[in-house]
C-alpha positions in Angstrom: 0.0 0.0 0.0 2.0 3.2 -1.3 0.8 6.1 1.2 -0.6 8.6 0.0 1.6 11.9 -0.8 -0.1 14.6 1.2 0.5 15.2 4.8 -3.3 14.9 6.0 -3.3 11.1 5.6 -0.7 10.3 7.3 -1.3 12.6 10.5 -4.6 10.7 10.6 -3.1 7.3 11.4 -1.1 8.5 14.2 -3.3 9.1 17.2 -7.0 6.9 17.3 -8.2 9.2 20.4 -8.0 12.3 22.3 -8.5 13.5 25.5 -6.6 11.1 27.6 -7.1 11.5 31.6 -3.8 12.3 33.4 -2.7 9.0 35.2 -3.4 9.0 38.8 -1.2 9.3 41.9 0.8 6.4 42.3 -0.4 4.8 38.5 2.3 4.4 36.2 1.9 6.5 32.8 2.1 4.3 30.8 0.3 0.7 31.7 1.1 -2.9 30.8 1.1 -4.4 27.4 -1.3 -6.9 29.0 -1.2 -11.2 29.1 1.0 -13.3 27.7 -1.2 -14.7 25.0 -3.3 -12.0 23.9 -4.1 -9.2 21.9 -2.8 -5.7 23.9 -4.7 -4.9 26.5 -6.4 -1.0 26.3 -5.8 1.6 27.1 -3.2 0.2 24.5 -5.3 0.5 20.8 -4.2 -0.3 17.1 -4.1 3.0 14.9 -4.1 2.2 11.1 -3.7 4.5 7.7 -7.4 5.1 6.4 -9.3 3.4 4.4 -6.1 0.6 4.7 -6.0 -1.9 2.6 -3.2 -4.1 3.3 -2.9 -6.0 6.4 -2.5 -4.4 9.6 1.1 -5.0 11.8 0.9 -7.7 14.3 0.5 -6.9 17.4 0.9 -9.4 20.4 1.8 -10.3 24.0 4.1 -12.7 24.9 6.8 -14.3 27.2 10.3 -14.1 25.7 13.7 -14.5 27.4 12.1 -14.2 30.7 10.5 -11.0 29.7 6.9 -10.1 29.2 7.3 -8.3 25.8 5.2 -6.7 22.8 5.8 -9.0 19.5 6.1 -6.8 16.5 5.6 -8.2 13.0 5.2 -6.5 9.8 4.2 -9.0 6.8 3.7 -6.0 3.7 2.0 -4.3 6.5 1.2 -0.7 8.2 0.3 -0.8 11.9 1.1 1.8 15.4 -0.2 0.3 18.6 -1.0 3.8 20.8 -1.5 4.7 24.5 -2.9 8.1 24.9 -1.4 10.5 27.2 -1.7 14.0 28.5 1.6 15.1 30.2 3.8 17.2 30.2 7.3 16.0 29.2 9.8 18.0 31.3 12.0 15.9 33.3 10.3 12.4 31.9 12.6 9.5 30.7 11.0 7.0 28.0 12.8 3.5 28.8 12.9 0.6 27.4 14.1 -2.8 25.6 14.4 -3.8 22.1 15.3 -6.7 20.2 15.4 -7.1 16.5 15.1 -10.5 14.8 14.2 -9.5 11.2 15.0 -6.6 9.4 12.8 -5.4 6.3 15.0 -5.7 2.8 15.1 -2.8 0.7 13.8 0.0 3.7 15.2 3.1 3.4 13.9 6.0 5.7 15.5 8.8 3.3 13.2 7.6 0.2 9.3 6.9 0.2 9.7 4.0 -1.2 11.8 2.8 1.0 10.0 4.2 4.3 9.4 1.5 6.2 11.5 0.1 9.6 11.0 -3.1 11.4 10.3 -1.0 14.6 9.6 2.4 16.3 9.4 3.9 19.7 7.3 7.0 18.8 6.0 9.9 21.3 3.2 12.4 20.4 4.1 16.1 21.3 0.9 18.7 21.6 3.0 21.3 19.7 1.1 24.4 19.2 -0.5 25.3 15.9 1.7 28.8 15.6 5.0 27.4 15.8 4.3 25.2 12.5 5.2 26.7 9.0 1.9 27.5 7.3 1.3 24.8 4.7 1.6 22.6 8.2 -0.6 24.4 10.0 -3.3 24.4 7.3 -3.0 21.0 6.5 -3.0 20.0 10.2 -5.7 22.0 10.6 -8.1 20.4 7.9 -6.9 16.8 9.1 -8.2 17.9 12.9 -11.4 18.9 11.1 -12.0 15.9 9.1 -11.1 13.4 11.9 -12.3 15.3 14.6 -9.4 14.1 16.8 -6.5 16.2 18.4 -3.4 14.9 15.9 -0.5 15.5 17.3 1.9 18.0 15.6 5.1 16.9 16.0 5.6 13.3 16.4 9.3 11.9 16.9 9.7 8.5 16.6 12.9 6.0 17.7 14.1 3.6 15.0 16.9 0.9 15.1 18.2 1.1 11.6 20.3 -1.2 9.6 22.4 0.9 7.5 21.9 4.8 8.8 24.3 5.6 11.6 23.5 5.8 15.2 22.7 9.4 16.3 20.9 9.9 12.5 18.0 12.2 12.9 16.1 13.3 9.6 12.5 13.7 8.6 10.2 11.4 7.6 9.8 11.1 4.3 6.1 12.1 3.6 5.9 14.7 5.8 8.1 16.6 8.4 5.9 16.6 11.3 7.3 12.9 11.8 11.0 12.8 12.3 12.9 10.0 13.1 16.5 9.5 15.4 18.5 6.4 14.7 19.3 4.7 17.8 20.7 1.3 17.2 22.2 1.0 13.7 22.8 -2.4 11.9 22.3 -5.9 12.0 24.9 -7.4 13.6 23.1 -7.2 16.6 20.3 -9.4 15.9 18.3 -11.4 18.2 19.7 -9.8 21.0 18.3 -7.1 23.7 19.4 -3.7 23.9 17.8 -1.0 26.4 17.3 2.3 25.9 16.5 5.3 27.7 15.9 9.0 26.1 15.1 12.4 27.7 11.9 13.2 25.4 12.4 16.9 26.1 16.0 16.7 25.3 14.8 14.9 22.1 12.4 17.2 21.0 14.7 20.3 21.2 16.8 18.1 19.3 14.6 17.5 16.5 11.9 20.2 16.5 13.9 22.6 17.9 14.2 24.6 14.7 10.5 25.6 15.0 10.0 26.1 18.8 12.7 26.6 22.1 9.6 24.9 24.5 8.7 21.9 25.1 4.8 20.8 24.3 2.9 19.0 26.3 2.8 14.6 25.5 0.0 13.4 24.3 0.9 10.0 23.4 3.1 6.8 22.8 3.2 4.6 20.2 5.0 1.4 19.3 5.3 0.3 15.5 6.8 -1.4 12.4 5.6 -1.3 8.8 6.7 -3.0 5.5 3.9 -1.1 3.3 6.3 0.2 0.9 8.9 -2.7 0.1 6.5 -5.3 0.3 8.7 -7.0 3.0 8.5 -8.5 6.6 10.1 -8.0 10.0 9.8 -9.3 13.5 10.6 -7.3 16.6 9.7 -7.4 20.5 9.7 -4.4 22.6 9.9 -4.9 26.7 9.9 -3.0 29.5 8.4 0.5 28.0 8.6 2.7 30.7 7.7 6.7 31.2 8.6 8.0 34.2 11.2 10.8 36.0 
């Protein structure tokens, strides 16, 4: 399924609901995946391109390595699994563990034909409308019309990559409210568990700091993989996905 070329359909996919509740006192931010066994558990949901034809991304829980983990697998498939949020991302740490065990042949995040990764830790940023260049702000504003659903407007999203280097940050390449930072390059490091652990404020100055010197409020996390464009297939687990100070 080639995506389409304008900005609008793509923003669409990216969050399924607004209006999160703030987590309660003591509650972690972001909950469980859910049982070993099953289809995530809400207030985990599937978000999907519209009017998708091709199959959705796997998405399921299971045991792994001693490890309650997310299995992640793309078969010529598009797919985000989201957890709304509404948070405010000074002083927050995303955390978490990732394991690769097949990459998708032929991606390439620099060409659209080629824009597809084998897995992504995304957040969801509540930029303000004023801080986007106008042809964003106009087509962000007709997408929040026609969906009537909050879309987030800047999303950054956390790729392990098997050719870019690590520390690669560039724009996605359908639009550039999605940008992407390599964290884990090539595949020599397959079938094996690597943690992470990012400053999302940090991260966001980092990437979006060319259109704003403050950080937005969260609105959202997302895990995902997609092999829409090449046709291909890849299997990844995420464990461990933690928000927290």
């Amino acid at each position: 399924m080639r995506r389409p070329s304008n900005a609008i359909p793509l923003l669409l996919l990216l969050l399924p609901c607004a209006g999160a509740a703030p987590a309660r006192a003591g509650q972690p931010l972001l909950q469980p995946f859910g049982a070993a066994g099953e289809a995530p558990s809400p207030p985990w949901q599937v978000a999907l391109l519209p009017r998708q034809r091709e199959p959705a991304t796997r998405f399921t829980v299971v045991d792994l390595d001693g490890r309650r983990a997310l299995r992640v697998e793309a078969e010529a498939s598009y797919g985000n699994l989201v957890h709304p949020l509404q948070v405010e991302a000074a002083g927050l740490k995303l955390a978490w563990q990732w394991r690769i065990d097949d990459y998708v042949d032929g991606a390439d995040l620099r060409r659209r034909d080629g824009d597809d990764t084998p897995l992504k830790v995304c957040v969801f940023y509540d930029q303000p409308l004023a801080q986007l260049p106008f042809v964003d702000r106009q087509l962000l504003r007709l997408a929040r019309s026609r969906s009537g659903t909050a879309l987030p407007a800047a999303t950054l999203c956390y790729v392990w990559d098997p050719r870019l280097p690590a520390g690669t940050t560039l724009h996605n390449a359908y639009t550039q409210r999605l940008r992407y930072l390599v964290l884990d390059s090539g595949a020599d490091r397959t079938r094996r568990w690597i943690a992470q652990r990012r400053d999302i404020a940090a991260d966001f100055l980092r990437l979006f700091g060319d259109e704003s010197d403050r950080v937005p409020p969260v609105i959202g996390v997302a895990v995902g993989a997609d092999a829409d464009n090449t046709m291909g297939h890849s299997l990844a687990y995420v464990a461990d996905l933690v928000l927290a100070p």
